[in-house]
N, C-alpha and C positions, 0 to 999 in steps of 0.2 A: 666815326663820320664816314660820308658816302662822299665819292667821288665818280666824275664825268667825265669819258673820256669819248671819243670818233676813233671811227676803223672803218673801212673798206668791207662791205658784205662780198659772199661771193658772186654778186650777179654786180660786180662795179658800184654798186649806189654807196651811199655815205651812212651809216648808223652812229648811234652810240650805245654806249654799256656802261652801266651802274657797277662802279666797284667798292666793295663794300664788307665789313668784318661782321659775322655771326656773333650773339652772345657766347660762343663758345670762342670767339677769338680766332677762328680760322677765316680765310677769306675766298669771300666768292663774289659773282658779278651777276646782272641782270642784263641781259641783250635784249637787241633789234628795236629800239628806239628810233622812229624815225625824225624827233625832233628834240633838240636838245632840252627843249622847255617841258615835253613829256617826262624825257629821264629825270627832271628838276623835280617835277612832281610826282613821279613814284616813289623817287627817292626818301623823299621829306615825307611823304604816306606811309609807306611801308618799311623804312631804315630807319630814319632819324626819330620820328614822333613813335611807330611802334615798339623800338627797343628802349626807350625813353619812362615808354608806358606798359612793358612789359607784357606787349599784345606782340608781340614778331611771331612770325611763322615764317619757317624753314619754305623757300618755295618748292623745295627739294621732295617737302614732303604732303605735296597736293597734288603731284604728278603721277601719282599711283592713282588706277581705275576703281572704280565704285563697284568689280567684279571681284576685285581683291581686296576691298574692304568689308563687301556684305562677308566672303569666308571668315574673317578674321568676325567681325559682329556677329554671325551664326556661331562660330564655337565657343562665343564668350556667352551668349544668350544662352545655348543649346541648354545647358542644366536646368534652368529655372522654368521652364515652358513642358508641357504634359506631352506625349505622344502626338497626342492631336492636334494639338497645337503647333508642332515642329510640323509636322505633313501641311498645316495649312497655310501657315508663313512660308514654306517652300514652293506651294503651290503657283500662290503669289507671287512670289519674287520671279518663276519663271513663267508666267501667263503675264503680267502686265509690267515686270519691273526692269528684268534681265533685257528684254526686246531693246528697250529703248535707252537703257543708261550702263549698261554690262562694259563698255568698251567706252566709258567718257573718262576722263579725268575729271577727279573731286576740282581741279580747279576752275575746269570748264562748267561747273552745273551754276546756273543763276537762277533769279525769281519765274523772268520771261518764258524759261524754258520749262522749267517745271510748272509754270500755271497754264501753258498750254498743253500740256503730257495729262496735268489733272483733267482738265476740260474734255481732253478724248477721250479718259476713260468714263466722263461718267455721262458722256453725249451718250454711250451704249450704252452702261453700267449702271447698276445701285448706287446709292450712295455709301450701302456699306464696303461693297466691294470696291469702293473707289477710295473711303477712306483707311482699307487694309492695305493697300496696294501704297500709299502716300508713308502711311506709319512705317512701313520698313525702309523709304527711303528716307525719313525724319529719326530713324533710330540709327543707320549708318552717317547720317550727318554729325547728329550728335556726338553720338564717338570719338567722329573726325575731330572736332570741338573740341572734344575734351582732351582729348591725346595732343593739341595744339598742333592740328593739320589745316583748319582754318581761321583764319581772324574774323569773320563776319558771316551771319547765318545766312546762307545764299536761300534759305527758306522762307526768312521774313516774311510777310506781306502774303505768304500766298492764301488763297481766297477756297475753301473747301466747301462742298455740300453738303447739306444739313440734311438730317435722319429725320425723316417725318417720322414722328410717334403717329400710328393709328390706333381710334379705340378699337381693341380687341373684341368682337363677339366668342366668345368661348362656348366650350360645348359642356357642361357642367350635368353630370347624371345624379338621377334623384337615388337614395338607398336600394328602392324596391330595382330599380336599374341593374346595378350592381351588382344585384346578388343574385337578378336573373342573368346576367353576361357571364357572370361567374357557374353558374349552374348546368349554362349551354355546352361554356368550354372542359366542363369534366367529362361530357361527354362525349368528348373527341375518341378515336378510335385509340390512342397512343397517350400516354403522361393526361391522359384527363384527371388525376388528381392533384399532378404540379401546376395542371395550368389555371385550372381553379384557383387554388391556391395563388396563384401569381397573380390573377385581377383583383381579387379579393384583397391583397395587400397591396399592388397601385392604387384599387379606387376607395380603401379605407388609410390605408397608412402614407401616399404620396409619394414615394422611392420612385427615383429616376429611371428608365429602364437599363442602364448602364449599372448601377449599384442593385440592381435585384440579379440582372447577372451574375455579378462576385458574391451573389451574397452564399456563406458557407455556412454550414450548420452550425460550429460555433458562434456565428454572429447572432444564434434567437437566441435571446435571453426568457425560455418559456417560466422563471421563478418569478421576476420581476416583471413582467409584462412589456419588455423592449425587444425591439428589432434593430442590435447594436450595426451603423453601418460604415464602414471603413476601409471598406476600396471602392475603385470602379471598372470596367470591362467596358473596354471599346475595339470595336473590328478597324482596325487601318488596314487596308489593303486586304492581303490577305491570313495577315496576322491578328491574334487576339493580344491588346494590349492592356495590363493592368496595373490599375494607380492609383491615388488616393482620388476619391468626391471631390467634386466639382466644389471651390473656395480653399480645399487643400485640408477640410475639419472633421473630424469624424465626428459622428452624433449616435445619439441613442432616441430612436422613434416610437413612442407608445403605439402599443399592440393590442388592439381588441379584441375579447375572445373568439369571436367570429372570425379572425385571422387566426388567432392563434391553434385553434382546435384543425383549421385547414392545414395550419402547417404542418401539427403537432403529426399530422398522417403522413404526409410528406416525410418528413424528419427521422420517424422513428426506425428504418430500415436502412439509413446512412451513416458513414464517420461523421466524427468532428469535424474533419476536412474537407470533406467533399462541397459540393454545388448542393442547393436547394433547389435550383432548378439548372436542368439542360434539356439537349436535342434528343430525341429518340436514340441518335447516334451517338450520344455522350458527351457530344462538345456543347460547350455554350448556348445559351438561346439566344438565337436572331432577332434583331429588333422587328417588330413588326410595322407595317403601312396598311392604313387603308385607301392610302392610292390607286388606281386602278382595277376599282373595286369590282368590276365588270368582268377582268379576266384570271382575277386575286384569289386563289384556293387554297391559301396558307390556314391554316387552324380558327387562328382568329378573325379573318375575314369571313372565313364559314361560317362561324357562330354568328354572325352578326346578322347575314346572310339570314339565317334560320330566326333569328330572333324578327325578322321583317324591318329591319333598320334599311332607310334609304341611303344612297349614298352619300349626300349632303347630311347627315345627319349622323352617320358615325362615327363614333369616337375614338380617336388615334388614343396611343397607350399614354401619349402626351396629356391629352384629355381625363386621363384617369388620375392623374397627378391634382390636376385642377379641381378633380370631381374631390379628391378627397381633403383639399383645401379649403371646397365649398361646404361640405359635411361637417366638417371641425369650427367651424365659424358661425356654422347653422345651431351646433351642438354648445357654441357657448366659449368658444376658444378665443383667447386674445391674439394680438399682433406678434406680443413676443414668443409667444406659445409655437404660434403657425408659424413664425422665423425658425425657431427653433425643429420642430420638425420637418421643415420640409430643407434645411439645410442652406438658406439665404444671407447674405455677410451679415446682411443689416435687416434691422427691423422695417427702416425707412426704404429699403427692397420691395417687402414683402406689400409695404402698402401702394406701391409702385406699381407693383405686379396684379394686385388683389382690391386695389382701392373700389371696386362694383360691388366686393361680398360687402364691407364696412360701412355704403349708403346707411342700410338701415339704422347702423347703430345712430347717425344724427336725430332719426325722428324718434328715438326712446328716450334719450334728454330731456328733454323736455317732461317727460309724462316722468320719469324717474326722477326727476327735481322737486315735481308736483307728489308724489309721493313719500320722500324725503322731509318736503316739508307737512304735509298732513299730519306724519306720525309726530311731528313736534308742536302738534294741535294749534298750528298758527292758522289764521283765517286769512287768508290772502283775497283783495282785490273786491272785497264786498264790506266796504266801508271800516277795513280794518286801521289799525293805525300806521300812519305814514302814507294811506290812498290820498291822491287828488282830488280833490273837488273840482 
């Protein structure tokens, strides 16, 4: 049980203080009450009814800052999160998270305050960036939560911005495309047979420009006709970092001869181990942009340049991923197929992502029903049986 008691603060005025035993049996108190009816009712809130209901929280331990709890939530997270990930949760936390809550105490954070913290970020902000900046303070809440540092979600109620989904226009190249972009870029002064070979496997086989990076010569499976892929290469800073493919799965991506035979030249002057593709200089290949196409003298932007592609209309190496999505779909490929190649959790991903290639399939039902039923010589809809009159 809790008890009431009056003392003298240091400025003369009259207070009172909550005294009171912890579930562990030790005893502590709650000050500066200025009215004794207040201390009645924290008392009965947070002593009587919470250790009752086995919701108490030490106040002890909400008194620690939200600077020294995201460390403790960063090196609990740190394993589970890729490279890239850690650099961009850190980003966050010191562009929009650190400024404004580094130095509060977890007992200090409320609705009010953090729905207006949200609200400034996303008066300037995306809504993605507004809702990355929120989730690291909803991941050190929870913590708090669960480690029983607070009794009530000071997050409730708060009101976040919604992601407009826009239809995507994609940039989707036709075969003969392909094979001319692929054709231009052997002609580079430097690696014009790796870089052939590299559009030829984005805009036929779909690979991320991050897993064409890693990808080693053991990964072509030239027996089998796969392009097994099972890591990824990302530039943070100024480090190459390597990990597993995006969803965390390695796959195996069918290989068309038209890849393969490009590779098969690549390939056959290198270890097992080495790169299938890098830099003139040996290191990895750079992602490429067609950003700034105007002052852009990178390989691929040349080519593009040379091929008379404008610059509204060229295809990022992103683009090439798509094109070969569009191709596989054209050629006959199902949902689970295309999940499966290009490396999506889900099926219901891929139709998320791709739902414009699969229109057509709705208007072939029909006419494929009606075929379906011919070959079983039923006369449908001209006075057959079961028509209306």
């Amino acid at each position: 049980m809790a008890s009431i008691s009056s003392y003298t603060a240091a400025d003369g005025t009259k207070r009172y203080r909550v005294r009171y035993r912890k579930p562990d049996h030790s005893s502590t108190d709650k000050r500066g009450f200025k009215r004794k009816r207040d201390a009645e009712l924290w008392a009965a809130e947070n002593v009587t009814t919470a250790i009752a209901s086995r919701s108490y929280v030490d106040p002890s331990k909400s008194a620690v800052t939200l600077a020294e709890l995201y460390q403790a939530w960063w090196a609990e997270s740190l394993s589970l999160w890729s490279d890239s990930s850690a650099n961009t949760v850190d980003a966050s936390w010191r562009t929009h998270v650190e400024p404004t809550w580094a130095r509060v105490r977890l007992s200090e954070v409320n609705r009010t305050s953090v729905q207006e913290w949200v609200n400034g970020i996303a008066d300037t902000r995306s809504a993605s960036t507004t809702l990355k900046a929120f989730g690291i303070l909803r991941g050190i809440i929870f913590a708090a939560m669960r480690d029983h540092r607070l009794a009530v979600d000071p997050l409730d109620g708060v009101k976040l911005p919604r992601k407009h989904r826009r239809k995507v226009s994609r940039n989707y190249l036709t075969i003969p495309q392909v094979l001319a972009f692929a054709k231009e870029c052997g002609n580079a002064q430097e690696k014009g047979d790796e870089r052939r070979a590299l559009i030829l496997m984005l805009g036929f086989c779909g690979l991320r420009w991050g897993e064409a990076a890693a990808l080693r010569v053991r990964d072509v499976d030239f027996g089998h006709g796969r392009i097994n892929v099972v890591n990824n290469l990302v530039r943070t800073g100024n480090q190459w970092v390597e990990g597993t493919p995006k969803n965390g799965e390695e796959r195996a991506v069918p290989m068309p001869k038209v890849v393969a035979n490009a590779l098969a030249g690549v390939c056959d002057h290198k270890g097992k181990g080495d790169r299938v593709f890098s830099d003139p200089s040996g290191r990895p290949i750079r992602m490429q942009s067609v950003g700034d196409a105007g002052n852009n003298r990178t390989w691929y932007v040349s080519a593009l340049k040379r091929l008379k592609y404008r610059r509204e209309d060229m295809p990022s190496p992103h683009d090439l991923r798509h094109t070969a999505a569009s191709i596989a779909v054209s050629s006959g490929a199902n949902v689970k197929a295309l999940q499966r190649m290009l490396g999506h959790a889900s099926a219901s991903m891929t139709l998320d992502v791709y739902a414009d290639l699969f229109d057509s399939d709705l208007d072939d039902v029909a006419v494929r029903v009606d075929k379906a039923v011919e070959k079983c010589g039923q006369n449908v809809g001209k006075n057959g049986a079961g028509a209306r009159r």
